[in-house]
Backbone bond lengths (Angstrom), bond angles and torsions (degrees), N, CA, C in turn:
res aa  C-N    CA-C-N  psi(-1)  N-CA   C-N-CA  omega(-1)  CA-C   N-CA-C  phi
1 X - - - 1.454 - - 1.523 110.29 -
2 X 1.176 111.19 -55.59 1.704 108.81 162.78 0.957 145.72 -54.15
3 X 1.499 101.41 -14.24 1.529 111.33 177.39 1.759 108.20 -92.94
4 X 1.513 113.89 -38.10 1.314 110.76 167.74 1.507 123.16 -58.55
5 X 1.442 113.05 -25.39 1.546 121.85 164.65 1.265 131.24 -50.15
6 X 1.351 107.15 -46.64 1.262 147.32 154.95 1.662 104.65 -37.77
7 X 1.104 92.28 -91.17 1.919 112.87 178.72 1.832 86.36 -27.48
8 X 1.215 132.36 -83.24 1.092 129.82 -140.81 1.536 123.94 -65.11
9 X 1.478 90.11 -22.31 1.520 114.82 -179.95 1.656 102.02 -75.12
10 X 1.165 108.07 -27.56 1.744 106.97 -162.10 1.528 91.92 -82.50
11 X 1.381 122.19 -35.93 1.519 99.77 -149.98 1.972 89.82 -107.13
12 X 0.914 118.47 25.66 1.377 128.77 157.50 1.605 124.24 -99.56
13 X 1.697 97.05 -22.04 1.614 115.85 178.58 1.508 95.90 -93.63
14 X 1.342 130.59 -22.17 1.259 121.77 160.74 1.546 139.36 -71.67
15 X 1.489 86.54 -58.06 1.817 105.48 141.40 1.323 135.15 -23.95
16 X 1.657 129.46 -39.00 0.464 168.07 -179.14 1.669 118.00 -78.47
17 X 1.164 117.98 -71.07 1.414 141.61 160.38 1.654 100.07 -38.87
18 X 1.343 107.79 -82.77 1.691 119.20 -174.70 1.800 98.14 -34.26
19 X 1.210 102.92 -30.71 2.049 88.44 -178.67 1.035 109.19 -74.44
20 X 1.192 122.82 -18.92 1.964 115.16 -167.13 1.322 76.89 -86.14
21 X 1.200 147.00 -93.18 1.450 148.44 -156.96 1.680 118.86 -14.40
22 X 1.342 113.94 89.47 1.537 123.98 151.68 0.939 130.80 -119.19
23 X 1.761 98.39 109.32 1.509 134.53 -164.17 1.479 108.54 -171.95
24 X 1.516 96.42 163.94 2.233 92.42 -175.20 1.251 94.05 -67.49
25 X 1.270 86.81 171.01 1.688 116.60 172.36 1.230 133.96 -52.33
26 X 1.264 104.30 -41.79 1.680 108.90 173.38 1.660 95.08 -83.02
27 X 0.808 173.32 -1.57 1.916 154.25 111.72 1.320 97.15 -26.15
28 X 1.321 116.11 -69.32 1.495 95.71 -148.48 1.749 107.14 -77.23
29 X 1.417 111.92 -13.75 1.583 107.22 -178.76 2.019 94.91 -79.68
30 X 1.481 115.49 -15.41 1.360 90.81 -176.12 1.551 94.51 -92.43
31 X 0.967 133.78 -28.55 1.524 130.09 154.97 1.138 137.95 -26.97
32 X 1.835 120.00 -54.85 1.294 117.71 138.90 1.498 146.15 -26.53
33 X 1.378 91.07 -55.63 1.952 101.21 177.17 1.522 107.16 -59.34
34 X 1.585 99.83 -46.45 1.221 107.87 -162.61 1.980 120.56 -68.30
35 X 1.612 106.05 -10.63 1.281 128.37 -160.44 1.575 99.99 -112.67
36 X 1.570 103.39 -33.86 1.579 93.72 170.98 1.802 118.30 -84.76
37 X 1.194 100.64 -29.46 1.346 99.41 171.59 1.934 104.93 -56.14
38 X 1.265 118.91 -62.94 1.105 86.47 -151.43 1.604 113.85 -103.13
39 X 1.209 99.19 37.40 1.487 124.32 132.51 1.639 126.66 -62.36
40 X 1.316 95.28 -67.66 1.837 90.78 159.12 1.453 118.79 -44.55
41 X 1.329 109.76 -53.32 1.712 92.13 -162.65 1.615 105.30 -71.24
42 X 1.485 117.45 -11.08 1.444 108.57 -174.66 1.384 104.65 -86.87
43 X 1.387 121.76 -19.10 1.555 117.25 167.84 1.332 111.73 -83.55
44 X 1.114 131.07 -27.31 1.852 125.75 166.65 1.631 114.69 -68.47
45 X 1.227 125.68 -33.93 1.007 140.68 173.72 2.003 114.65 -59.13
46 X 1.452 95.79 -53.52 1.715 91.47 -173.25 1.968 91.83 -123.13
47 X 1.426 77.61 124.28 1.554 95.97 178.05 2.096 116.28 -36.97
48 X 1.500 107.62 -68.79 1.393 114.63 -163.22 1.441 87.92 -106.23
49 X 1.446 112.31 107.53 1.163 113.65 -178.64 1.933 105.55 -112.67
50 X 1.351 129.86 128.87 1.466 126.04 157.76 1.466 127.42 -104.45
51 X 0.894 108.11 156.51 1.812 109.72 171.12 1.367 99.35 -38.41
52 X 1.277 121.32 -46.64 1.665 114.18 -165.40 1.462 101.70 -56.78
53 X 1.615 131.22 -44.26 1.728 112.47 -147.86 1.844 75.28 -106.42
54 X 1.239 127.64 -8.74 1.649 80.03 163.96 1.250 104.78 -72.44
55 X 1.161 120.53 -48.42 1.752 118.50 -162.47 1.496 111.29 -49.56
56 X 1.475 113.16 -24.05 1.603 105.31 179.76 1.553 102.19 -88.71
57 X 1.384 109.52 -16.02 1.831 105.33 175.41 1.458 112.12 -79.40
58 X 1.298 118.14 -32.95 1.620 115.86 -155.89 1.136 110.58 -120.28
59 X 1.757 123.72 -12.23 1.309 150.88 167.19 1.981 110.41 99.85
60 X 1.460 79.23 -146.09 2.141 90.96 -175.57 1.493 84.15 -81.07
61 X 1.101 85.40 161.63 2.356 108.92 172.62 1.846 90.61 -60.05
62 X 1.651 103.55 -39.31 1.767 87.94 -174.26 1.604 104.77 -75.63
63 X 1.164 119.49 -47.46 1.943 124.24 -161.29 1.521 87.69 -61.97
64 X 1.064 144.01 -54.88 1.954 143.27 161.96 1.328 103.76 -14.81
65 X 1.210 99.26 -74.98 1.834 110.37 -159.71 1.680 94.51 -68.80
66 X 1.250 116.27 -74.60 1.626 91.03 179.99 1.275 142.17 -34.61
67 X 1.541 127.07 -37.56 1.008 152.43 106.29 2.100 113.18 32.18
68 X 1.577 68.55 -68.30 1.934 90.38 -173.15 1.542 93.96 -73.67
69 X 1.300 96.16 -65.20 1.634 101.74 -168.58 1.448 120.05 -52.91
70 X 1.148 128.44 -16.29 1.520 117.89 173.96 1.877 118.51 -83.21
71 X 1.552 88.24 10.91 1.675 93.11 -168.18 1.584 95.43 -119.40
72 X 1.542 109.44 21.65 0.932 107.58 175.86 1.316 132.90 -139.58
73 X 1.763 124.31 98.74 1.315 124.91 -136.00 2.110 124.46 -41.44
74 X 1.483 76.43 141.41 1.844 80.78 -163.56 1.851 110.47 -50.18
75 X 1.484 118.35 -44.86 1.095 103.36 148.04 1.401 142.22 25.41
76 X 1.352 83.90 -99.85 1.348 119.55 -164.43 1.291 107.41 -72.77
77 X 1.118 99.52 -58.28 2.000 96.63 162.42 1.707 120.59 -52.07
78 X 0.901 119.70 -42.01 1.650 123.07 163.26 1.503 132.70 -66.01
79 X 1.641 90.79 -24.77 1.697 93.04 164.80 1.407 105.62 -93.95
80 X 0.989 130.77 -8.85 1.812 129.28 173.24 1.307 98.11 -80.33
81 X 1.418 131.89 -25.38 1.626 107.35 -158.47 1.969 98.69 -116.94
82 X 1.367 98.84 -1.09 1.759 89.63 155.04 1.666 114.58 -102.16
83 X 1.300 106.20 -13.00 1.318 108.52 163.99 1.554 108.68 -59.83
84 X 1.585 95.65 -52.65 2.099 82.49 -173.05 1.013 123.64 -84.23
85 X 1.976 104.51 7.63 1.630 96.69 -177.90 1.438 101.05 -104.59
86 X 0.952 128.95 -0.95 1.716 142.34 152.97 1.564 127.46 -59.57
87 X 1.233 93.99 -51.16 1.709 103.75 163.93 1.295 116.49 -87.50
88 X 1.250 134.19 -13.82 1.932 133.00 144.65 1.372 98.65 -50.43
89 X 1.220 104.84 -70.93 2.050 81.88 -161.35 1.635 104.46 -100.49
90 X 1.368 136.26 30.19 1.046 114.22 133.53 1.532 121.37 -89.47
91 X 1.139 130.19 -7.82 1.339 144.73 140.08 1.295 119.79 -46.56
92 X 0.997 122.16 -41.83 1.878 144.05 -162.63 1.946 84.80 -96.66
93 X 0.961 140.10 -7.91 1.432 138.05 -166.65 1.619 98.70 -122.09
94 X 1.069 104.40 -53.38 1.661 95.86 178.13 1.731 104.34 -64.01
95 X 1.150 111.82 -68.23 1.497 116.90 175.00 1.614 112.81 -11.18
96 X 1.466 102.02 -60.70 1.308 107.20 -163.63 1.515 115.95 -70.67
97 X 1.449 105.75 -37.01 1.516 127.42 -176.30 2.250 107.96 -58.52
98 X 1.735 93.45 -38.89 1.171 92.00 175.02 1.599 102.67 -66.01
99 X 1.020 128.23 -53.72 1.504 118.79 -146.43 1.128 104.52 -81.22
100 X 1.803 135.86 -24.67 1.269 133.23 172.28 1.846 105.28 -64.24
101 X 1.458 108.86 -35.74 1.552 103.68 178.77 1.729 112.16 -78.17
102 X 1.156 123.26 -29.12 1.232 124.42 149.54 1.552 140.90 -30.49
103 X 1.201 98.90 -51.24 1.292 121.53 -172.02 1.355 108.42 -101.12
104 X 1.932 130.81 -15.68 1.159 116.88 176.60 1.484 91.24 -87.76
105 X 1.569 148.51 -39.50 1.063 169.45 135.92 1.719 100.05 24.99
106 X 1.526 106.07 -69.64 1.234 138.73 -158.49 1.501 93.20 -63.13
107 X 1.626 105.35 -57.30 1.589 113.81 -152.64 1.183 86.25 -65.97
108 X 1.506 135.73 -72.74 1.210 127.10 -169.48 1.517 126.01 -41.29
109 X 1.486 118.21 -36.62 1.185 114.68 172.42 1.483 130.99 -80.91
110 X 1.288 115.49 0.20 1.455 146.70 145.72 1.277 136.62 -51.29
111 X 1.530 93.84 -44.58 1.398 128.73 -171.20 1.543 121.79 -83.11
112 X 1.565 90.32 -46.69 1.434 109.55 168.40 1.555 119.73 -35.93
113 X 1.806 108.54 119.79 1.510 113.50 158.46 1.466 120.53 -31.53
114 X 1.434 102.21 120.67 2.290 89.08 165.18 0.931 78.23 -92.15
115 X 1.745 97.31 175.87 1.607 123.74 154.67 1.438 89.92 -118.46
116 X 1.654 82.63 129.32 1.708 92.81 167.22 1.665 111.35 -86.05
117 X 1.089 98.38 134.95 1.645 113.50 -175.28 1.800 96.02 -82.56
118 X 1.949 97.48 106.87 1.631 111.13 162.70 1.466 119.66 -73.85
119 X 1.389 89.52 121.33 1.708 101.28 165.05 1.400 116.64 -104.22
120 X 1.239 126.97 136.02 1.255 109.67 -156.15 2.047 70.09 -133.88
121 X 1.740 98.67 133.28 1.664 97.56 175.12 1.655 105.07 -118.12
122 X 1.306 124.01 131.30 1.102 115.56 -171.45 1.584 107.74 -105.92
123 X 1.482 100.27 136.27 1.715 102.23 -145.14 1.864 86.04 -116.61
124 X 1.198 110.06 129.24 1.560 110.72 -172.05 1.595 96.36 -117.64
125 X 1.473 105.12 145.32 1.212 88.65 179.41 1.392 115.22 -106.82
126 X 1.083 169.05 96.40 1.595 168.90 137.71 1.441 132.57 1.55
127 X 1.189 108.64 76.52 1.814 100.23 -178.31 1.341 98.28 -74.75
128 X 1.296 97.30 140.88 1.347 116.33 -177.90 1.009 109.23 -111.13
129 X 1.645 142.10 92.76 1.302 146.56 167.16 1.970 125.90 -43.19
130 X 0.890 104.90 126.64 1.446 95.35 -169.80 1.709 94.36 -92.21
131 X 1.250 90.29 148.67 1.570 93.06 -169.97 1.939 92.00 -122.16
């Protein structure tokens, strides 16, 4: 039971970590390996291990990731974050473009004249002779 406690706590403290991290993908996937490993060896190493003494060994999910990130040329971190701020609002531009064409789409087709289809019933009237 403690050990699954454990388990759940770790990969939420990892979880966790991976969000502070902005940088490409291949950093943060070599970051991972590199963060779970030595996670293992710090749990093989000390018998009763808790979230608390990794966190005082390896720090906050943020002091971790910064941590990572300063070992990782500035660059590269600056071309990742106009990259993603390029694809936010060219994302944020299409998005919008759909829903304004959407919605003028709508009005107009809303808007649009019917023609009401005339029925014209021709009503006869019948004297009926009494015989």
């Amino acid at each position: 039971m403690k050990e699954n406690h454990l388990e759940k706590e770790l990969r939420k403290y990892i979880r966790s970590t991976k969000h502070f991290l902005c940088c490409p993908k291949s950093y943060r996937r070599h970051f991972s390996l590199e963060m779970k490993h030595d996670l293992e060896q710090f749990i093989l190493e000390n018998e009763t291990v808790k979230i608390s003494d990794i966190i005082d060994y390896f720090g906050t999910p943020a002091e971790l990731a910064q941590t990572y990130l300063d070992s990782v040329p500035k660059e590269k971190i600056s071309s990742y974050k106009l990259k993603k701020k390029a694809f936010l609002i060219l994302s944020g531009g299409i998005f919008t473009i759909l829903t304004i064409a959407i919605v003028l789409f709508l009005l107009f087709k809303l808007n649009e004249p019917h023609e009401l289809d005339k029925v014209y019933i021709h009503q006869t009237t019948e004297i009926l002779e009494e015989n």
